[in-house]
Each structure stands twice: as structure tokens, then as C-alpha cells.
C-alpha positions as CSV (number, residue, x, y, z in Angstrom):
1,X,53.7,86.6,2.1
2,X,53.9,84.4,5.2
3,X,56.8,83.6,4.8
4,X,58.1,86.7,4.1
5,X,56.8,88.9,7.2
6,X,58.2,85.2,9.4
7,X,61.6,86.3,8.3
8,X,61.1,90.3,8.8
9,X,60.3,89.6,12.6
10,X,63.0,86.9,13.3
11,X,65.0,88.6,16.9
12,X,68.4,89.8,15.6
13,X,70.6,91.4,17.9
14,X,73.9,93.2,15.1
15,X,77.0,91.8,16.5
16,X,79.2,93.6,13.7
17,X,82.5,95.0,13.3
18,X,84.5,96.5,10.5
19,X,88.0,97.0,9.8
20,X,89.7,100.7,11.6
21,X,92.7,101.4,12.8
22,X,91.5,104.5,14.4
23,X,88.7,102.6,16.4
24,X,89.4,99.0,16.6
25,X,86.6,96.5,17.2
26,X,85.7,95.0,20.3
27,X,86.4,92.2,18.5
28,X,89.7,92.5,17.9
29,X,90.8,94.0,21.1
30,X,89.2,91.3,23.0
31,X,90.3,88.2,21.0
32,X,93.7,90.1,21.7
33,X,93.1,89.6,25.3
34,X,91.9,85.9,25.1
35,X,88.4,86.9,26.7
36,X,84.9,86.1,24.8
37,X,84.9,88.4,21.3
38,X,81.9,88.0,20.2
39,X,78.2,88.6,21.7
40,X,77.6,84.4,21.9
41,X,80.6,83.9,23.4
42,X,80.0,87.0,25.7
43,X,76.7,85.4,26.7
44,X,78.0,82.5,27.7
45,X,80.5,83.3,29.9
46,X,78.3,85.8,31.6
47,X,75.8,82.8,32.3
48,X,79.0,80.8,33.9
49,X,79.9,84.0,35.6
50,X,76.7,84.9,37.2
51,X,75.2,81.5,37.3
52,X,71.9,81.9,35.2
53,X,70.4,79.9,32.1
54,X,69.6,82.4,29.5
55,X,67.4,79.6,28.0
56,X,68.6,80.3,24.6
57,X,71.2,77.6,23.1
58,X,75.0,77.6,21.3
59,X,73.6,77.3,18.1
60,X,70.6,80.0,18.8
61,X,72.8,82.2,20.1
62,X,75.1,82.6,17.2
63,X,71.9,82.8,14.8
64,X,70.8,85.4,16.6
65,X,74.0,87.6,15.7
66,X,73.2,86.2,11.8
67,X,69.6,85.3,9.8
68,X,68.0,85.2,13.5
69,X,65.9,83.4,15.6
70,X,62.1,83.3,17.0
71,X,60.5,86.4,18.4
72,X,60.3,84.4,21.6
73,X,63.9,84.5,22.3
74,X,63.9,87.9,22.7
75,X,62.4,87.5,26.3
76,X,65.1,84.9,27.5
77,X,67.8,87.5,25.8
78,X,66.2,90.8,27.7
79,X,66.0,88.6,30.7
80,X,69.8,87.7,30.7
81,X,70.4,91.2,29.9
82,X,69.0,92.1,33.2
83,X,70.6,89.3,35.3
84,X,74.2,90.4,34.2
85,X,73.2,94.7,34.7
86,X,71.7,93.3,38.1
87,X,69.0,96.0,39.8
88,X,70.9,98.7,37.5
89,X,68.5,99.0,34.2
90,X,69.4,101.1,31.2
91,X,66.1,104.1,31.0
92,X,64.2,104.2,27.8
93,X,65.9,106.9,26.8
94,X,69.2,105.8,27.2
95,X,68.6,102.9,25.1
96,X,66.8,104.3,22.4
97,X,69.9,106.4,22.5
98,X,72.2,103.7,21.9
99,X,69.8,102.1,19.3
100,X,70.3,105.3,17.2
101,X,74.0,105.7,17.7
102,X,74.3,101.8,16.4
103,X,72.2,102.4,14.0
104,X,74.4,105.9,12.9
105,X,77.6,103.3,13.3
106,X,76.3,100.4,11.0
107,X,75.5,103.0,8.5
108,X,79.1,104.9,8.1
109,X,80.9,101.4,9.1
110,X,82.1,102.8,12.3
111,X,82.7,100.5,15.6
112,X,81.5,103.4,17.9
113,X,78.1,101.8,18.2
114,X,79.3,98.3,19.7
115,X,82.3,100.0,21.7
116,X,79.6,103.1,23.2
117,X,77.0,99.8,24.0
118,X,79.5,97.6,25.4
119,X,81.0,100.9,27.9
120,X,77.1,101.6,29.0
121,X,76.8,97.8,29.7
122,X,80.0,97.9,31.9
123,X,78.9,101.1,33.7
124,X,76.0,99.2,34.7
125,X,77.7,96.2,35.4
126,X,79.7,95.0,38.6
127,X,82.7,96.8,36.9
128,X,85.1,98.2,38.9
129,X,84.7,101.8,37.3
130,X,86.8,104.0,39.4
131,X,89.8,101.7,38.7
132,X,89.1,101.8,34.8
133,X,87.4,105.3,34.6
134,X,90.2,107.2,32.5
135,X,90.4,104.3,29.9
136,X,86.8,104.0,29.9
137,X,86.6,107.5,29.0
138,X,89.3,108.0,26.2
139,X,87.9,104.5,24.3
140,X,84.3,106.7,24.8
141,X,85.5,110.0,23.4
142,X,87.5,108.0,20.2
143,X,84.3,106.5,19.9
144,X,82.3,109.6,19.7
145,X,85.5,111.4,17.4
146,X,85.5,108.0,15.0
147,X,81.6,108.1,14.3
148,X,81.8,112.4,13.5
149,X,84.2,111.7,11.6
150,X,83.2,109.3,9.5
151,X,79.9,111.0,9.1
152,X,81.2,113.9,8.0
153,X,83.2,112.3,5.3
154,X,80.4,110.5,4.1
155,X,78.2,113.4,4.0
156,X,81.5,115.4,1.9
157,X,81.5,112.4,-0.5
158,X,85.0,111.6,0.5
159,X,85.3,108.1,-0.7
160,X,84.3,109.6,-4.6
161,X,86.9,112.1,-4.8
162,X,89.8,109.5,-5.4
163,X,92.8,108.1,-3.3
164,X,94.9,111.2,-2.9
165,X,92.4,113.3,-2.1
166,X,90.9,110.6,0.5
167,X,94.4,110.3,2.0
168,X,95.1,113.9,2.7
169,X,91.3,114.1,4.0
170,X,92.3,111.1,6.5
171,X,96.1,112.5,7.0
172,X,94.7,115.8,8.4
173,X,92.5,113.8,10.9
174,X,95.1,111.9,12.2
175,X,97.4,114.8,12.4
176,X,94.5,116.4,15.0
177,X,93.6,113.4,16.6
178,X,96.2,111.2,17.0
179,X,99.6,111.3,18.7
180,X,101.3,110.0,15.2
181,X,104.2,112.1,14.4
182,X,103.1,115.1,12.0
183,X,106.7,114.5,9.6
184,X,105.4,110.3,9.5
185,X,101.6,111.8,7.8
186,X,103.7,114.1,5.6
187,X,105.8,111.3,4.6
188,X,103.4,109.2,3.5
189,X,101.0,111.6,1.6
190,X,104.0,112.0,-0.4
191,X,104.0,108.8,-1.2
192,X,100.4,108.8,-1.4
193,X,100.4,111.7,-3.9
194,X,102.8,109.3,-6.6
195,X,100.2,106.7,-6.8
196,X,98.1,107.3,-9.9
197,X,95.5,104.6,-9.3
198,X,94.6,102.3,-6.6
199,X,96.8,99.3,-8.3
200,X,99.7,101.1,-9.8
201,X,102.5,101.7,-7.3
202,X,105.3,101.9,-10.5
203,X,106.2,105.5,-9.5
204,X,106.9,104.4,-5.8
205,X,110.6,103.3,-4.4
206,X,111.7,101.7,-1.3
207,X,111.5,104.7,0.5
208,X,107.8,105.5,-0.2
209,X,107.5,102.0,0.2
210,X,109.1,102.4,3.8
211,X,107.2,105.5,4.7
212,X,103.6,104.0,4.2
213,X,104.6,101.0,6.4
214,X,105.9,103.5,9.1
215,X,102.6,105.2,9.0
216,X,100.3,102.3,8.9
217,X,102.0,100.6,11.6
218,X,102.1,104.2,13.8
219,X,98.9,105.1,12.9
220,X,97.0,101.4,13.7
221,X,99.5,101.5,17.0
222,X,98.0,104.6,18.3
223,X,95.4,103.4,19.9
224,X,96.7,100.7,21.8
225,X,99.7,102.9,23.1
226,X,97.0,104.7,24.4
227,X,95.6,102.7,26.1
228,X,99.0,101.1,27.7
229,X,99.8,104.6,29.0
230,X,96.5,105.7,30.2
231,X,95.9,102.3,31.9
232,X,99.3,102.1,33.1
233,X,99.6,105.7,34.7
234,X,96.2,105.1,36.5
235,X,97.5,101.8,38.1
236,X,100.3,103.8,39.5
237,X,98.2,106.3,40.4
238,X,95.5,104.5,42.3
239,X,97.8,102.9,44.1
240,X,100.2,105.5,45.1
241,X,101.8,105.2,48.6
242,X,101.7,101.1,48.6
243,X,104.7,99.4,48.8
244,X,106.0,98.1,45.3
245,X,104.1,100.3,43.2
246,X,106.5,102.1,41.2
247,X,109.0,99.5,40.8
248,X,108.1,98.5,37.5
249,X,106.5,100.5,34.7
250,X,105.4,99.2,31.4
251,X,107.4,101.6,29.4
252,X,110.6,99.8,30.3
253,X,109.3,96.8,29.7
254,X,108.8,97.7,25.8
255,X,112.0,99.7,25.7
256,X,113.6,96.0,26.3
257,X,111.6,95.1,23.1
258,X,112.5,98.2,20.9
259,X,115.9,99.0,22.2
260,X,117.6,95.4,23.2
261,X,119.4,93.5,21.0
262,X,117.8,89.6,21.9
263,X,114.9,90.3,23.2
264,X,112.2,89.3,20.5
265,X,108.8,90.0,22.0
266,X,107.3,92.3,24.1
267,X,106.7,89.0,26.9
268,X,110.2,88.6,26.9
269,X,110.6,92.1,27.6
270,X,108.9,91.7,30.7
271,X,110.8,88.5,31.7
272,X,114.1,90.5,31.4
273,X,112.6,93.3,33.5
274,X,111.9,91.1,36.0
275,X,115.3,89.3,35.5
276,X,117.4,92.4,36.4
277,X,115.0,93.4,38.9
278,X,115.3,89.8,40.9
279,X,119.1,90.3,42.0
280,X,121.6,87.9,42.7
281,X,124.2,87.4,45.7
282,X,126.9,89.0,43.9
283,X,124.3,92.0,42.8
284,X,124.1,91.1,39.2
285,X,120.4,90.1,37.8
286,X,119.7,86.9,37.8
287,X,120.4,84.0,34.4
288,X,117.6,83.2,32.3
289,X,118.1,79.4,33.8
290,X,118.0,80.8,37.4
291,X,114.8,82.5,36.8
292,X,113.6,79.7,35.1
293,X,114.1,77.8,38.2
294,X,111.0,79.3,39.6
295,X,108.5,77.7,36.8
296,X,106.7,74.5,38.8
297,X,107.3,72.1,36.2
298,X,109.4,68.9,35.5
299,X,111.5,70.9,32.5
300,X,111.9,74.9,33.9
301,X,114.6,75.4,31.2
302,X,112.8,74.1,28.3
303,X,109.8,75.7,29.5
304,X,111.4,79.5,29.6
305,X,112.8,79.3,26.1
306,X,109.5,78.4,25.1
307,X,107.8,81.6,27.1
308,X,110.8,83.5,25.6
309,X,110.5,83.1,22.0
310,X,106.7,82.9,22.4
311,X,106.0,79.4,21.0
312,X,104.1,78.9,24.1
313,X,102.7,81.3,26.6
314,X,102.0,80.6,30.1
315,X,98.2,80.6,31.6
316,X,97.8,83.3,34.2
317,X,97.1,80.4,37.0
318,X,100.9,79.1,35.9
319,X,102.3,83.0,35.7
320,X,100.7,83.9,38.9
321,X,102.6,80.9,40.3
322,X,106.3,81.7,39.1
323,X,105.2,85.8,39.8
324,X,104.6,84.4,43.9
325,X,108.0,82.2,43.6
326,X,110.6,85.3,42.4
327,X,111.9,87.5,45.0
328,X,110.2,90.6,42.8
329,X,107.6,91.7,42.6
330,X,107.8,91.5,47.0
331,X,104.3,93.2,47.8
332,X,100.5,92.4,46.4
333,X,100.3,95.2,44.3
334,X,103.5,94.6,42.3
335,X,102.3,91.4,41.9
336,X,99.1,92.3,40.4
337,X,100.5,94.7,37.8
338,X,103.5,92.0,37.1
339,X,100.1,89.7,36.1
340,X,98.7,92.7,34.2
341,X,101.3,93.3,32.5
342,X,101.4,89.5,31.0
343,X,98.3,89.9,29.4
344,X,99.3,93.7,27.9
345,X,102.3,91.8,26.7
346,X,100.7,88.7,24.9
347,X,97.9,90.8,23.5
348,X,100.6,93.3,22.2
349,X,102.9,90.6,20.8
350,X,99.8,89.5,18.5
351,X,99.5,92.9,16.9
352,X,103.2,93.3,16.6
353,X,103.3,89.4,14.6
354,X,100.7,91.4,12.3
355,X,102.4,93.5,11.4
356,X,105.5,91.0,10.6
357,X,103.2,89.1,8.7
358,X,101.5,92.0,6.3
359,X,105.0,93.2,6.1
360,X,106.9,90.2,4.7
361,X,103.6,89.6,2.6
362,X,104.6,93.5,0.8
363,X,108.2,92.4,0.9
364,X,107.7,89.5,-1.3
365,X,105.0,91.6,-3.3
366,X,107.7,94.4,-3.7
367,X,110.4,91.8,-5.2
368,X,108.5,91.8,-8.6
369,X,108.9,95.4,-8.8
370,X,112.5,95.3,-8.5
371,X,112.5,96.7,-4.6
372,X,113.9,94.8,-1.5
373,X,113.6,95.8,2.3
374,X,115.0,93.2,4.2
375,X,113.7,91.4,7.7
376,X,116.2,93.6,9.5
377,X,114.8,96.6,8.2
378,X,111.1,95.5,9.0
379,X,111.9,95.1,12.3
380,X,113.8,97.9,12.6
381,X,110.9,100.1,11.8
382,X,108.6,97.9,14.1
383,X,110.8,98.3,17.0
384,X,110.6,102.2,16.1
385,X,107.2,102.1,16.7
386,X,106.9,100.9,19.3
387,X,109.5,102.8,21.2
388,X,107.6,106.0,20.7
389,X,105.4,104.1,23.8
390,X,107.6,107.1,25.7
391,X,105.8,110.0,24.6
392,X,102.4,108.7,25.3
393,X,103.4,109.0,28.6
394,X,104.6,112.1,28.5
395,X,101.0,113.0,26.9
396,X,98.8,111.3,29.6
397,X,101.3,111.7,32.7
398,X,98.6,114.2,33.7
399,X,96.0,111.3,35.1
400,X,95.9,111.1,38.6
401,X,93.7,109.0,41.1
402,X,91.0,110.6,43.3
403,X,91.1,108.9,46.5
């Protein structure tokens, strides 16, 4: 009996996420980005970041997100807590709150509960909020739409009433919630409605085949197209009226990717923007050796190709450095959203390999049922994808900075 009530009040704080293309984890999206994805990792960096000792150690810290640790942590863990929030505490109320709304989460597998939590903690953090406010806001309100959501269909016993059925249930969300195209849903609950259980695809051609690809990839994509546009606008936006704002937009930096014959990655993308943007004597945009001439290293050349087909990536100290050696971007702010747009780039590049990996996985499943899509054709439809980056602009050109 001892033991048992020893384990029952072990200090656990959930550090949990679960699969959603809807509402991906902060997990995900920040292993994306390179920045701590996990609560241990989070905790220590904010220790290096604001220079305290939360007294608990590596290996505590990561059984504190698993079986647990002693109830005596919990004190060193509320104490770090505050040292990160600063004079800024969360009110009883707002944390029991956000106890309940994790608690909702856990229970219906939703990752509204850890993003909601993490947005409060960065609300009360050093943050810069007005810069982020409009991102900060649409990741809040998917939050809130993904946990209602999958309430509901928990409480309608959607997961019993079999695949089609599911599939139409989760088509007609996405149709209302989403900025998926409404013919790519139809499409594939079409080819939804041919499967006759969960393992038999016989009745399915390349076509279907095709079609539930299109709509996995669009439909996982939404949310970080989202994101792109809404962060992207705001940037703009905030800084409207400084020199070298609006020489560079993200959107044309994927439509090198989607639209370009040779330009394999979203990175890459961004290097040829800034390529035809950094101009020549003779007015023509500079070679891919002449830009490469502006990498501080022994081997520039080498170095580019590398950056170019993404078999290594620069650091943003080593970025920052060839960004301040080009002719463009000329001002600060360019500058900043050249080194903004490295990391977009990089983190997008990692969703878009993915998807080339799951796909050529299905390809070589789909070869024992007599069906071929070739490489061209999966990249084809990625690069489709990705170029509908254009009307998620069009749908959040609204945003607008309030100086």
C-alpha cells in the first residue's frame, strides 16, 4: 500500500502530443524550427536564457514528463516557472482553466491543451506580442476549433461508425475550416467511399491513389501555409514605411520552388530570389558562383552547392554573415526578414522531404497492386501544393499593423 500511494503522488508534469494534421504539436513545429521540442529541453534553455538553476537535473527533468519524480521537485519546477513569467503570474483561475482544457485535450487526443498552455506562457513571457499577435491568435482559435471538434465527434461516436462515414464526417470539417480546395475533399471521399475495409484498397486506381495523396498533403499543409502568410503579411505590415520592406516576399520565394524547373527546395528558392535580386554590372542577376563568393569560407563553391541541394544548411551566425556581404537585402529590416525567411525555408523543406518519403514508401506499396506513379509525378503534385501558398495570401492580405 506504501508503495502504491509513493507512486500515485510522484510530480508529473504531461508533456504529450499526438499525431494531427489539423493541429500539429508543438512538438513537431518546434523540432521543425531547430528550437527545444520538448518540456526538458524547453527548461533548459530557459535556465541558460535567463540565468537561473531550476535545481532539478537532465535525467529528472525528463522523468518528470514520464513515471515522475519526488513531490519535492514540484517547488524547484513552480519556482522556475516563475523566474521565466518574471513578476507576470498566471491567477488561479486562469490556471485551473488551463488544467481543465489539458485535461479535455489528453482525453479526445487533441494538441489544443499544450499549444493553448504554451501561448498563455508566452503572453506572460518577455515575448514580443505585438509583433506575433495575429499568429498568436489564429494557432489560439485552431486550437480552440481542433478540441470542439474532436469533442463533438467523440461524443457522436464517430470513430464506430466505420471509415467512410468517419471520412465524410472529417471532409465536411475541413471543407468549413480549412482553406483546402472543396473539388480536392470531393476527390478523395470518392476514393474514400471505394475502400471496403481499412486494409483492402483492390477497388482503388492510380487516380484515387493520386487524389488521397493530394488531399493529405493539402490538408497537413494547411496549417503551416497559414502560418507563412499570416506571419509574413504582419512583417510587412509592421514595418511598413522602412526602407527595404517590401522587396522580398515569401510567396516568391516558394513560387521558385513550385514553379522553377532546378530549384529543389524551398532554401534554394530563397537563394535564387536573392540571386536575381543582387544584380550584376551588365543588369543580369548574379551566377550561383558569384553569389557564392560571399560565403566566408576556404571552399564558397563547394559550400553553395551543398546549401543548394540541402545536404548541409548554414547556421544563422554563418547566414547572417553572407546576408550582411550581398548587396541585397541593403537596409536592417530586409535583412531581418532575409534571416527569417531561412528558418521558414529549412523548417518547410523538412515537411516537404515527408512527404517525399511517405510518398515513395505508397509508391513501392502500390507496385504489388499493379499501379505506378512515378517520382515526377510525386513531385509534381508536391510542388502543386505548395504553390497554392498564393491564395492564403489573398485570404489573410486583410492583416494590418496598429502602430
Amino acid at each position: 500500500m506504501n508503495n502504491c500511494k509513493q507512486k500515485l503522488e510522484k510530480f508529473k508534469v504531461p508533456d504529450k502530443s499526438f499525431a494531427s494534421f489539423y493541429l500539429p504539436s508543438c512538438h513537431s513545429i518546434f523540432k521543425r524550427f531547430k528550437l527545444p521540442h520538448n518540456l526538458p529541453l524547453m527548461l533548459s534553455a530557459a535556465e541558460s536564457w535567463y540565468g537561473f538553476d531550476s535545481k532539478i537535473s537532465r535525467s529528472d527533468k525528463y522523468k518528470m514528463v514520464g513515471e515522475g519524480i519526488s513531490p519535492k521537485h514540484r517547488a524547484s519546477y513552480l519556482s522556475a516557472c516563475q523566474q521565466i513569467l518574471g513578476s507576470r503570474c498566471i491567477d488561479k483561475c486562469t490556471e485551473k482553466k488551463l488544467v481543465g482544457v489539458l485535461r479535455r485535450s489528453y482525453m479526445v487526443e487533441s494538441n489544443a491543451g499544450a499549444w493553448l498552455g504554451a501561448l498563455q506562457g508566452f503572453s506572460q513571457s518577455r515575448g514580443n506580442q505585438e509583433l506575433t499577435s495575429p499568429l498568436i491568435n489564429f494557432i489560439r482559435n485552431r486550437a480552440e476549433i481542433d478540441l470542439a471538434f474532436l469533442e463533438n465527434s467523440k461524443a457522436k461516436g464517430m470513430s464506430k461508425k466505420g471509415n467512410f462515414a468517419l471520412f465524410e464526417w472529417l471532409g465536411d470539417f475541413i471543407s468549413q475550416n480549412t482553406l483546402v480546395n472543396n473539388d480536392v475533399i470531393k476527390k478523395a471521399v470518392e476514393a474514400h467511399s471505394k475502400i471496403t475495409s481499412p486494409t483492402d484498397y483492390s477497388r482503388l486506381g492510380k487516380v484515387d491513389f493520386l487524389n488521397i495523396l493530394r488531399f493529405n498533403f493539402s490538408f497537413e499543409v494547411d496549417f503551416y501555409l497559414s502560418a507563412i502568410a499570416i506571419y509574413d503579411l504582419w512583417l510587412h505590415s509592421f514595418y511598413e514605411g522602412e526602407k527595404g520592406v517590401d522587396d522580398l516576399f515569401f510567396l516568391d520565394v516558394s513560387m521558385r520552388y513550385s514553379k522553377q524547373n532546378g530549384v529543389r527546395n524551398i532554401f534554394e528558392g530563397l537563394l535564387d530570389a536573392l540571386r536575381w535580386k543582387n544584380i550584376n554590372q551588365v543588369n543580369e542577376p548574379l551566377s550561383w558562383h558569384a553569389l557564392a563568393q560571399h560565403i566566408d569560407t576556404l571552399d564558397p563553391h563547394n559550400l553553395m552547392n551543398k546549401w543548394r541541394s540541402g545536404k548541409e544548411l548554414p547556421s544563422s551566425s554563418r547566414f547572417s554573415s553572407f546576408i550582411n556581404e550581398v548587396d541585397f537585402p541593403k537596409y536592417e529590416v530586409g535583412k531581418f526578414i532575409a534571416m527569417e525567411y531561412m528558418s521558414i525555408s529549412i523548417a518547410f523543406d523538412t515537411l516537404i522531404s515527408d512527404w517525399s518519403s511517405k510518398g515513395k514508401s505508397m509508391v513501392k506499396e502500390l507496385e504489388q497492386l499493379h499501379i505506378q506513379i512515378t517520382e515526377e509525378e510525386l513531385d509534381d503534385l508536391i510542388g502543386e501544393v505548395v504553390c497554392g501558398l498564393s491564395k492564403y495570401y489573398e485570404a489573410f492580405g486583410h492583416l494590418g499593423a496598429k502602430k
